[in-house]
Structures are given as structure tokens and as C-alpha cells.
C-alpha positions as a Markdown table, in Angstrom:
| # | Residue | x | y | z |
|---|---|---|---|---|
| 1 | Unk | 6.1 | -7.0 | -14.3 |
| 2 | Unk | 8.3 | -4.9 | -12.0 |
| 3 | Unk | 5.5 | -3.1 | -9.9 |
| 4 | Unk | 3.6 | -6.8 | -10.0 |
| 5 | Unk | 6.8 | -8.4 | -8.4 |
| 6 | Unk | 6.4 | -5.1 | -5.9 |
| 7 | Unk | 3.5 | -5.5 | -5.3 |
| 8 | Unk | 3.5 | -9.0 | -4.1 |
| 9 | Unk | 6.8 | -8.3 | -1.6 |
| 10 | Unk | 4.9 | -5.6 | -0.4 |
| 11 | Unk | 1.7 | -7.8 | 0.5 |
| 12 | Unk | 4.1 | -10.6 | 1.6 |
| 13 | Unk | 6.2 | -7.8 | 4.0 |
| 14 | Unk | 3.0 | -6.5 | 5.3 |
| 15 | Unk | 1.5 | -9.5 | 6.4 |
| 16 | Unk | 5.2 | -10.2 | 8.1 |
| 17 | Unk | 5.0 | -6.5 | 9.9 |
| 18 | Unk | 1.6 | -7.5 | 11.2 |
| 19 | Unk | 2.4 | -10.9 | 12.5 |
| 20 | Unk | 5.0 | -9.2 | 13.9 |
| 21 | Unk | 2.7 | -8.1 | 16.7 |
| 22 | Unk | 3.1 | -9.9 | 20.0 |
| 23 | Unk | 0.1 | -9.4 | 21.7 |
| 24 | Unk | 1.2 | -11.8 | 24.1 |
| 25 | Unk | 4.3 | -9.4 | 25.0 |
| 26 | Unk | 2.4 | -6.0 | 24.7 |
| 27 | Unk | -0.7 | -7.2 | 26.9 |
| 28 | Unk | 1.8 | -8.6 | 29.3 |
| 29 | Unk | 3.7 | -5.6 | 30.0 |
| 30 | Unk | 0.6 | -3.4 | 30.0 |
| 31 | Unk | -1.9 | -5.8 | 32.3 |
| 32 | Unk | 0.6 | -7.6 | 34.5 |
| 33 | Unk | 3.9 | -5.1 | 33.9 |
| 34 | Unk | 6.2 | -8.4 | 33.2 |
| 35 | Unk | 7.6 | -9.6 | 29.9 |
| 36 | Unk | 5.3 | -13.0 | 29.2 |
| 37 | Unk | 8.9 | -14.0 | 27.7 |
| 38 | Unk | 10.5 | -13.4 | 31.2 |
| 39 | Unk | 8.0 | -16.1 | 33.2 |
| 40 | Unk | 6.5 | -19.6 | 32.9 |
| 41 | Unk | 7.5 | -21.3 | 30.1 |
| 42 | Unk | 9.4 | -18.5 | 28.3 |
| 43 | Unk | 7.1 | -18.6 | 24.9 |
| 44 | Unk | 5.3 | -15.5 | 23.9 |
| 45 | Unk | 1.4 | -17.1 | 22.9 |
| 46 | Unk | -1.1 | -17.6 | 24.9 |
| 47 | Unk | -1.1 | -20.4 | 26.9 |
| 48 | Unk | 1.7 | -19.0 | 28.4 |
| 49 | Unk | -0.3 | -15.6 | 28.9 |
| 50 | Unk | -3.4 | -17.7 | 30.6 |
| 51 | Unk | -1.1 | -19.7 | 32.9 |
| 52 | Unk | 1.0 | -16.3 | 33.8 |
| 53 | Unk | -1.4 | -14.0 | 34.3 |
| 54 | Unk | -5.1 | -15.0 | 34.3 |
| 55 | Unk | -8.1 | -14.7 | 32.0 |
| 56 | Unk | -8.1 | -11.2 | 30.4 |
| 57 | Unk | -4.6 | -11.3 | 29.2 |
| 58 | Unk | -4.9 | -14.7 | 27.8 |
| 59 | Unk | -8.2 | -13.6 | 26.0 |
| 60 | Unk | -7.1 | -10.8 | 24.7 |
| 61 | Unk | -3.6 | -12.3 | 23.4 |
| 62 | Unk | -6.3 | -15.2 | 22.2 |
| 63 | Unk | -7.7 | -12.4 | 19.6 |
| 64 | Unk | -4.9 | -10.4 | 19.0 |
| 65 | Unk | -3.0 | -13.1 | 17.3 |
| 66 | Unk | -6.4 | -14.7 | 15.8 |
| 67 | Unk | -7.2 | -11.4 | 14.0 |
| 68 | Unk | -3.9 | -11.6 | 13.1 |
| 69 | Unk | -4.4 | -14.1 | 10.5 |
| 70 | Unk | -7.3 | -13.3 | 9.5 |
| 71 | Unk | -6.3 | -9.9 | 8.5 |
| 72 | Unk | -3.7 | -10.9 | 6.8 |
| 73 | Unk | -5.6 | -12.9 | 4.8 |
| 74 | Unk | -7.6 | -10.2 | 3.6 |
| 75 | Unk | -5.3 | -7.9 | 2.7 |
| 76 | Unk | -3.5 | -10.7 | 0.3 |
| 77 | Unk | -6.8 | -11.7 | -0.9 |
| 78 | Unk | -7.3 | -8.0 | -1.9 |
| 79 | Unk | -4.2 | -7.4 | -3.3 |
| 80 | Unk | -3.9 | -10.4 | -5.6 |
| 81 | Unk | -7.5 | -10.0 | -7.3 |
| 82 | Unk | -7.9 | -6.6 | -7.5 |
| 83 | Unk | -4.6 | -5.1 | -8.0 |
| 84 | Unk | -3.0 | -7.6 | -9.5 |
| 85 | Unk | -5.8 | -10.0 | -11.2 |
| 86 | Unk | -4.5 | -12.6 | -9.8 |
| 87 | Unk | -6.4 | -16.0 | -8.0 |
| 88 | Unk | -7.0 | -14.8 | -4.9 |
| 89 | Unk | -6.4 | -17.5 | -3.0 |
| 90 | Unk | -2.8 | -18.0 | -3.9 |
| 91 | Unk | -2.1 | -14.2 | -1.9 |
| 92 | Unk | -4.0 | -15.7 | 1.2 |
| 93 | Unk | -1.8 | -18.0 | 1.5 |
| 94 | Unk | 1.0 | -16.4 | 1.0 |
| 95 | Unk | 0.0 | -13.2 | 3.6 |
| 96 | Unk | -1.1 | -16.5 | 5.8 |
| 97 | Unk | 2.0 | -18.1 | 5.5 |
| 98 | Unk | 4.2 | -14.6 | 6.1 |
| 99 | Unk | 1.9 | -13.5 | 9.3 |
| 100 | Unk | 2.8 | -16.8 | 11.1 |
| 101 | Unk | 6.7 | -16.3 | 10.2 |
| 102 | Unk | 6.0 | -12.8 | 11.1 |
| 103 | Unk | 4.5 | -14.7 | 14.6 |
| 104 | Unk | 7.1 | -17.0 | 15.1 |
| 105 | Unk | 9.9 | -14.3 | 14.3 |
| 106 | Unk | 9.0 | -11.2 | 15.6 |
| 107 | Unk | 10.7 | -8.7 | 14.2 |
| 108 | Unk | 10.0 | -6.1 | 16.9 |
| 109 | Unk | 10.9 | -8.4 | 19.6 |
| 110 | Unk | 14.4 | -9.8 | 18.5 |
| 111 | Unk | 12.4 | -12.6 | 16.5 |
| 112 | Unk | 11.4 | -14.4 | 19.6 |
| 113 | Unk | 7.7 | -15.0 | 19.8 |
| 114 | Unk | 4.9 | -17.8 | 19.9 |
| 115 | Unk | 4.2 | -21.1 | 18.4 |
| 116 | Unk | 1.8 | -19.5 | 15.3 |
| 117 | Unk | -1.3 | -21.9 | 16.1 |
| 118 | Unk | -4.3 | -19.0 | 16.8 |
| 119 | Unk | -2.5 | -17.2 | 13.8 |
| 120 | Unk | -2.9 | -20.2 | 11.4 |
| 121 | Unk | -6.3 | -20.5 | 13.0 |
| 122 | Unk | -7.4 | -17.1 | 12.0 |
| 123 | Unk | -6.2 | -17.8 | 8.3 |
| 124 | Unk | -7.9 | -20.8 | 7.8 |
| 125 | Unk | -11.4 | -19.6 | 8.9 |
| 126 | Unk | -10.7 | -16.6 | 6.4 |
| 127 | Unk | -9.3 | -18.9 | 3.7 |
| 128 | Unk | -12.3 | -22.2 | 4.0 |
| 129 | Unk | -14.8 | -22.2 | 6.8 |
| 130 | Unk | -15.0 | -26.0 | 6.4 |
| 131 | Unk | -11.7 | -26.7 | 7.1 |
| 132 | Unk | -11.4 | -24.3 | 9.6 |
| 133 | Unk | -13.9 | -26.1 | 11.5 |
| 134 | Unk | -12.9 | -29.7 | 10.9 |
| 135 | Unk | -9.6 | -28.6 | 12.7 |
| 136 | Unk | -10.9 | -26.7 | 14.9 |
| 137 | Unk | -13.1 | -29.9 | 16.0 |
| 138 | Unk | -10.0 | -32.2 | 16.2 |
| 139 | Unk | -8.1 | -30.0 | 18.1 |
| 140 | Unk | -11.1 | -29.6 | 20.5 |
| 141 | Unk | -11.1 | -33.5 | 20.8 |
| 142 | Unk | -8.1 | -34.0 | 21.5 |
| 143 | Unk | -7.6 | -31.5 | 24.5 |
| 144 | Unk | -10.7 | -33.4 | 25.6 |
| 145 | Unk | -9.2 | -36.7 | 25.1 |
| 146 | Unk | -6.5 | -35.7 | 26.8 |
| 147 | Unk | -6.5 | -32.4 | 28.7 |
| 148 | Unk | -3.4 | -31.5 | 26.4 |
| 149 | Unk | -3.2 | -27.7 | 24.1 |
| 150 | Unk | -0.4 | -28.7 | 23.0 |
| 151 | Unk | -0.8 | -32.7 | 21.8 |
| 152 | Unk | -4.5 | -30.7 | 20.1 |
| 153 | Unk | -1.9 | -28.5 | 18.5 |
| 154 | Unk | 0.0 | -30.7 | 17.0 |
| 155 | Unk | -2.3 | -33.1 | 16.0 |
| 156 | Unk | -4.3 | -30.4 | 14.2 |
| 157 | Unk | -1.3 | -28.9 | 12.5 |
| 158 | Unk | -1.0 | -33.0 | 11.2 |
| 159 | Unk | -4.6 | -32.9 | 10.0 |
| 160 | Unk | -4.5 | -29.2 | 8.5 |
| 161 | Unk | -2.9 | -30.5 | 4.7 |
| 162 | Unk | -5.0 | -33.2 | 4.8 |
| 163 | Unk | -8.0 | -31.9 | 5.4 |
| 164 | Unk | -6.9 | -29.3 | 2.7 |
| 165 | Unk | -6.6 | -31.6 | 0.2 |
| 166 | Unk | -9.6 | -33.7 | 0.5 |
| 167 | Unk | -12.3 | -30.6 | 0.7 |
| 168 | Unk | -10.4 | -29.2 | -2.5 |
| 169 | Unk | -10.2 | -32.3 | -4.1 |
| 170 | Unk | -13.6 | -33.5 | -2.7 |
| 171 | Unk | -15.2 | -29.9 | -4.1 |
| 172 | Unk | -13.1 | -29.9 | -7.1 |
| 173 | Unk | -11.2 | -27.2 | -6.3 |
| 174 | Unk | -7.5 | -27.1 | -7.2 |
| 175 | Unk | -5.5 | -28.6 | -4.3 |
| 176 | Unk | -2.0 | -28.1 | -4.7 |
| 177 | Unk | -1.0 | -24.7 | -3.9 |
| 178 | Unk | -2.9 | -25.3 | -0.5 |
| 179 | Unk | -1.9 | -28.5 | 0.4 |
| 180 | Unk | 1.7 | -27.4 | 0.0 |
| 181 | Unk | 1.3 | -24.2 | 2.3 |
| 182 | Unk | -0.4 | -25.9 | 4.6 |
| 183 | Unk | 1.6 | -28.6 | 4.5 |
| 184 | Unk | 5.0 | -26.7 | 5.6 |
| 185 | Unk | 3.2 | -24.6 | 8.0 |
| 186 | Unk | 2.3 | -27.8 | 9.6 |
| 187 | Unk | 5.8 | -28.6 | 9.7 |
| 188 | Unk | 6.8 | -25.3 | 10.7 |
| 189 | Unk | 4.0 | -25.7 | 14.2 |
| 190 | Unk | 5.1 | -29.2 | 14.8 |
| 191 | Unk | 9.1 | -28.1 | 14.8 |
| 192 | Unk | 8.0 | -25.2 | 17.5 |
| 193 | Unk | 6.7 | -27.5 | 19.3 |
| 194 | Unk | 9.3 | -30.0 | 19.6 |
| 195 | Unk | 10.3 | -29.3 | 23.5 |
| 196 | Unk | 6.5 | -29.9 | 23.8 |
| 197 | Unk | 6.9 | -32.9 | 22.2 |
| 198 | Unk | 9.8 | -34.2 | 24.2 |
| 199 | Unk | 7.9 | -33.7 | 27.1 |
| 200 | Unk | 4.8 | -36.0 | 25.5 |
| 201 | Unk | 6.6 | -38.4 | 25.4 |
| 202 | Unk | 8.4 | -38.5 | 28.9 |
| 203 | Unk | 5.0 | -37.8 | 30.5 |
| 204 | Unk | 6.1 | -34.4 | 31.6 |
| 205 | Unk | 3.8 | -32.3 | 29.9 |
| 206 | Unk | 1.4 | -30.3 | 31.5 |
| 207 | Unk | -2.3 | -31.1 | 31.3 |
| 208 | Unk | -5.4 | -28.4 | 31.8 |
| 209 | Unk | -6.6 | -28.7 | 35.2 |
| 210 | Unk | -3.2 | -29.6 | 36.6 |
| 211 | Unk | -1.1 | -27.7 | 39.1 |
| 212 | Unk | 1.2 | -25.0 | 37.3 |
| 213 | Unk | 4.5 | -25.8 | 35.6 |
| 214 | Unk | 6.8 | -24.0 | 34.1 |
| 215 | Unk | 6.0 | -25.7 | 30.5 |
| 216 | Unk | 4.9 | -24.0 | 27.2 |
């Protein structure tokens, strides 16, 4: 029981040390020389990056913290079934969950970094490639609908759990451990982006195709 308990803080302290990664910093400093942290809106993902400092850096931090997820999936996937004989899916989600903390709270960089949505992106493609696309495709409509990341971003985070639950239950799959991950990393996105969401709402928030502001 003792090295299974190990083994699980191990996989759960792995996927932390990975999320821990800003590719948003690193590729800032070593393509534009300047902390992403230090400029624009202050927050270390990659809108911030594309506004700051172009294409390339934005891209790149785009698949840095996308792989990130999707890594860390793996490796919990890996762990629970074949080391522990465990489901599977239940070490997905909890590498998911601990690579977007990891994210969020960077431990290499005083536990200041982004907002975790490419990272929960990359772990729900891993984890269901149908609901990775149905929130993929609301989040695509609604930054067409209107020309906002970060009203997509929340409004995906909203539809994440749900659409969890339905293609579980729909499939007959058990639901519950997934719709309650999902569910408070939903909350977890939507309380990062609270500032954005102060700004929705007083009509200050910055759309794509707009003139510059200093907004996450």
C-alpha cells in the first residue's frame, strides 16, 4: 500500500514539475530578452506572448503549454494501469488536474504563471477526442461571435463538465470522477479569469483585431 500511495504522489508531483514549465517566460526571455510577466497584461500564457512579442513566441508558448497537458496525461495514464492496475483514466485526470496547478503556480517562477486553458486543452484531447473537440468548437464560436479569447475561454471552461457528463453518460461510461475534475478545473479557469471578467462586463475588454491594450 505504501509504494502504491508513492507511487501516485510521485505521478501527481511529476505532472506539477512539468506544468511548472512557463513556456511563455522561457520563450520570452530567449526570443524577445523581456520577462512576458514584466509587459502587457502581466500574465505568463499566450495571449499575452502574441500581443507582446509577435507570432513565433506566441506559437511556440501555444505548444509548449499544449504538450504540456497532454504529457501529463500520459504519464498518469501509464502509471495507474500498468504500475499500479489501476483505471486509467482516474491518473489522467489527476496528472491533468496537477499540470494545470503546476500552470497556474509555477513553482520555478514564484508560482506566478498563466490562466491553464491550452494546458486543459492538451489534457482533454489526450483524455476524450470528442469532448476535446466539442470545446474546442465552442470556444472557436465564441471568439467568432465575438472577437473575444477570453469570453471563448470562459465559456468553454462552463461547457467542459457538461459536455463531460453527457458523452460518459451518453456512452455509458462512468461519469463521476470526470465530471467532478472537470468541473473544479472549470472553476479554477473561470476564477483566473475574473479581472477578464470584470472587464466583460464594463466593455473594457480587449477584442482580436483591436488596437493593443494592456489586458490579459
Amino acid at each position: 500500500m505504501a509504494i502504491e500511495i508513492l507511487l501516485m504522489v510521485a505521478t501527481a508531483a511529476t505532472a506539477y514539475l512539468l506544468g511548472s514549465i512557463s513556456f511563455a517566460v522561457i520563450i520570452s526571455k530567449a526570443l524577445a530578452h523581456k520577462d512576458v510577466r514584466e509587459v502587457g497584461s502581466g500574465n505568463a500564457g499566450m495571449t499575452n506572448v502574441f500581443r507582446s512579442f509577435g507570432k513565433l513566441p506566441g506559437i511556440l508558448t501555444l505548444l509548449g503549454d499544449f504538450s504540456k497537458g497532454i504529457i501529463s496525461v500520459i504519464i498518469g495514464r501509464l502509471v495507474f494501469e500498468y504500475l499500479l492496475g489501476l483505471n486509467p483514466l482516474y491518473g489522467a485526470y489527476v496528472a491533468g488536474l496537477f499540470a494545470i496547478l503546476g500552470h497556474i503556480f509555477p513553482l520555478y517562477f514564484h508560482f506566478k504563471g498563466g490562466k491553464g486553458v491550452l494546458t486543459t486543452a492538451g489534457m482533454a484531447l489526450v483524455l476524450d477526442y470528442r469532448i476535446f473537440i466539442i470545446t474546442i468548437g465552442i470556444f472557436l464560436l465564441i471568439i467568432l461571435i465575438t472577437r473575444m479569447v477570453s469570453v471563448g475561454s470562459i465559456i468553454a471552461a462552463i461547457a467542459y463538465p457538461i459536455t463531460t457528463y453527457t458523452v460518459y453518460t451518453v456512452t455509458g461510461q462512468p461519469a463521476l470522477v470526470g465530471t467532478v475534475i472537470t468541473a473544479c478545473i472549470a472553476a479554477l479557469l473561470i476564477y483566473m479569469h475574473r479581472t477578464n471578467i470584470k472587464r466583460i462586463l464594463n466593455g473594457t475588454e480587449s477584442k482580436i483585431g483591436s488596437k493593443k491594450k494592456n489586458n490579459p
